[in-house]
N, C-alpha and C positions, 0 to 999 in steps of 0.2 A: 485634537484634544483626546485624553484618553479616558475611554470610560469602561464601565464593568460589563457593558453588553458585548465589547469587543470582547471578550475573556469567549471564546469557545469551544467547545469540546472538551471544558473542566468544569463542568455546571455544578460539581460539588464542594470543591474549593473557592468557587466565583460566590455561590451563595455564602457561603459561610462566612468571607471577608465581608463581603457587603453590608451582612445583620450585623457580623462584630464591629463593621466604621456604623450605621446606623444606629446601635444599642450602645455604644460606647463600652462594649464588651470585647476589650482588644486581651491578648494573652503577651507575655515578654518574648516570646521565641518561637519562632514557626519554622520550619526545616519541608522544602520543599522538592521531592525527588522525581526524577523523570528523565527520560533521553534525551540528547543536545538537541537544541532549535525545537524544544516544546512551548517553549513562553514561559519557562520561569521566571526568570527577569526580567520581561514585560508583565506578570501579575506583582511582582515587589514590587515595582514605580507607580506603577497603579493603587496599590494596596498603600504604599508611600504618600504617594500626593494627595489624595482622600484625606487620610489622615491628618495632614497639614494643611489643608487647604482652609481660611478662613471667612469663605462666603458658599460652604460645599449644604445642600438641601437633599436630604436623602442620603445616597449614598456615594452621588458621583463627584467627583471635583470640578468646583466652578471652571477650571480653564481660565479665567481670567486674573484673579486676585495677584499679588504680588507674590505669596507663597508658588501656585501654579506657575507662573510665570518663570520664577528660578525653576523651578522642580523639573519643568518641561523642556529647559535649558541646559539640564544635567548640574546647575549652580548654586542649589538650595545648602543651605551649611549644615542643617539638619539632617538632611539623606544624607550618609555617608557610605560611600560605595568603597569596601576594601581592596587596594590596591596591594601588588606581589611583585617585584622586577624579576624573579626568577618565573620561566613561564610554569614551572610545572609542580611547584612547590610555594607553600603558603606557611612562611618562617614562626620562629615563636615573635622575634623581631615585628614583624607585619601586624601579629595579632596586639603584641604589646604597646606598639608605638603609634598604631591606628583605633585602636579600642580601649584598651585597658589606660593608657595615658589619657586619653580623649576623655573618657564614657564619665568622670567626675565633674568636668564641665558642663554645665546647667544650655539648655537647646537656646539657641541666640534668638531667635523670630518664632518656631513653633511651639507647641504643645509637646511634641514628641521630640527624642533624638532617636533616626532612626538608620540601622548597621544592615546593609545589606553584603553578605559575603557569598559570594557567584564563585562557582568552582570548590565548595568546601570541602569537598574530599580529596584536593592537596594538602592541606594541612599536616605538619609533620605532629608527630606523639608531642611532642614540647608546644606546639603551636593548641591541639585541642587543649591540653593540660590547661595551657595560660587562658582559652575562649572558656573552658567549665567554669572555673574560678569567676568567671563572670556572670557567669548564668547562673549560678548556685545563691545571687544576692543582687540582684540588678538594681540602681535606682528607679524609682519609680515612673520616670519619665522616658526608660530606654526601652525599644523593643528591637530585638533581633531576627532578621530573615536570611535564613541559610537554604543557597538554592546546591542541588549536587547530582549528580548524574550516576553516581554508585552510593547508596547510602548505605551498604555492608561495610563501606570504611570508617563511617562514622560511629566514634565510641557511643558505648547505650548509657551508658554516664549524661552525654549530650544529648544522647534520642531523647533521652526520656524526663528532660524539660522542655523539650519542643512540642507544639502542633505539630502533626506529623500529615502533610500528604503526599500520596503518588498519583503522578502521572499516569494516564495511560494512551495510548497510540492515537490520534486524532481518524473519525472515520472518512473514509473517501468522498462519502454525501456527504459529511459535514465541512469538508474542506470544500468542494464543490460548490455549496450553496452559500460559504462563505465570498468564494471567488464572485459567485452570480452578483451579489448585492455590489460589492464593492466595482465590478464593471458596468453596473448602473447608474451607478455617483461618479464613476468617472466620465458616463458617456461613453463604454467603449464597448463594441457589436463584438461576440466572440460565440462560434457552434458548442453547444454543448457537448458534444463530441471532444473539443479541443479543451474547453474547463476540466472535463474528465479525466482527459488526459494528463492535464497540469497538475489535477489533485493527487492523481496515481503515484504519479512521479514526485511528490511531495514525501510519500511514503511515510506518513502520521505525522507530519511534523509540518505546521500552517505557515512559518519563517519560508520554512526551505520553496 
């Protein structure tokens, strides 16, 4: 089950989601940049399922309820994760026929409908055009998480209705002490010598 303590090495971002699922202070667009395999898109599912979870005390999600349940199965009709058949480009197409067709439709079972688009700085000129138009007048029940790994592509048109954070490098101790805990829930003996090693060669990035 995913919860906001697992969020490490972004304690500025981790906090700020949390208060905004706990205060009901959520914003329509968050834009979140940083290097591949930093956990951006493991903070949207997270930041996701919270929000639709409807037995969540704080700010974690139950894990259990039936919203969790889909959400952690990747099957929730709410999260909508943008999909692109072309690998390297994210069409007006994509944007229009996944969001802008969609986004008038009222959330089936949640609170929220919620647009996560992973890789946003494919997007061609036509595709932001058609995502601003969105942003510039959202309903009131959609919010937008835009994760990217170069946010110099992304027009200020778009920054500058977003949240905005960045990433930065996770540290060797903190991947480290990560590694520690979680080979004690598993039960598994490893020299700290060789954690150090693992975490080196992670080289800021907690996935890798």
């Amino acid at each position: 089950m995913r919860r906001f303590e697992d969020i490490v090495g972004q304690e500025q971002l981790r906090d700020h989601l949390e208060n905004a699922v706990k205060l009901g202070k959520v914003s329509h667009a968050y834009l979140i940049n940083g290097e591949r395999s930093s956990g951006k898109e493991f903070i949207a599912k997270i930041f996701a399922q919270a929000l639709q979870c409807e037995n969540r005390q704080g700010a974690d999600p139950c894990g259990e309820c039936h919203s969790c349940v889909q959400a952690e199965s990747g099957n929730h009709p709410d999260i909508i994760f943008l999909t692109h058949e072309k690998p390297n480009v994210i069409s007006v197409e994509d944007i229009r026929t996944q969001i802008n067709g969609d986004m008038a439709i009222k959330p089936y079972s949640g609170k929220w409908k919620i647009y996560i688009v992973n890789e946003a700085e494919k997007m061609t000129v036509q595709a932001q055009n058609a995502l601003l138009k969105t942003l510039e007048e959202p309903p009131s029940y959609v919010i937008f998480i835009l994760a990217t790994t170069e946010a110099h592509k992304i027009p200020i048109t778009i920054l500058s209705r977003c949240q905005r954070y960045d990433f930065h490098r996770i540290s060797i101790d903190t991947i480290a002490a990560r590694l520690s805990e979680l080979l004690k829930v598993e039960g598994v003996e490893a020299e700290e010598k060789a954690i150090r090693y693992v975490a080196k060669a992670g080289d800021g990035s907690m996935r890798d």
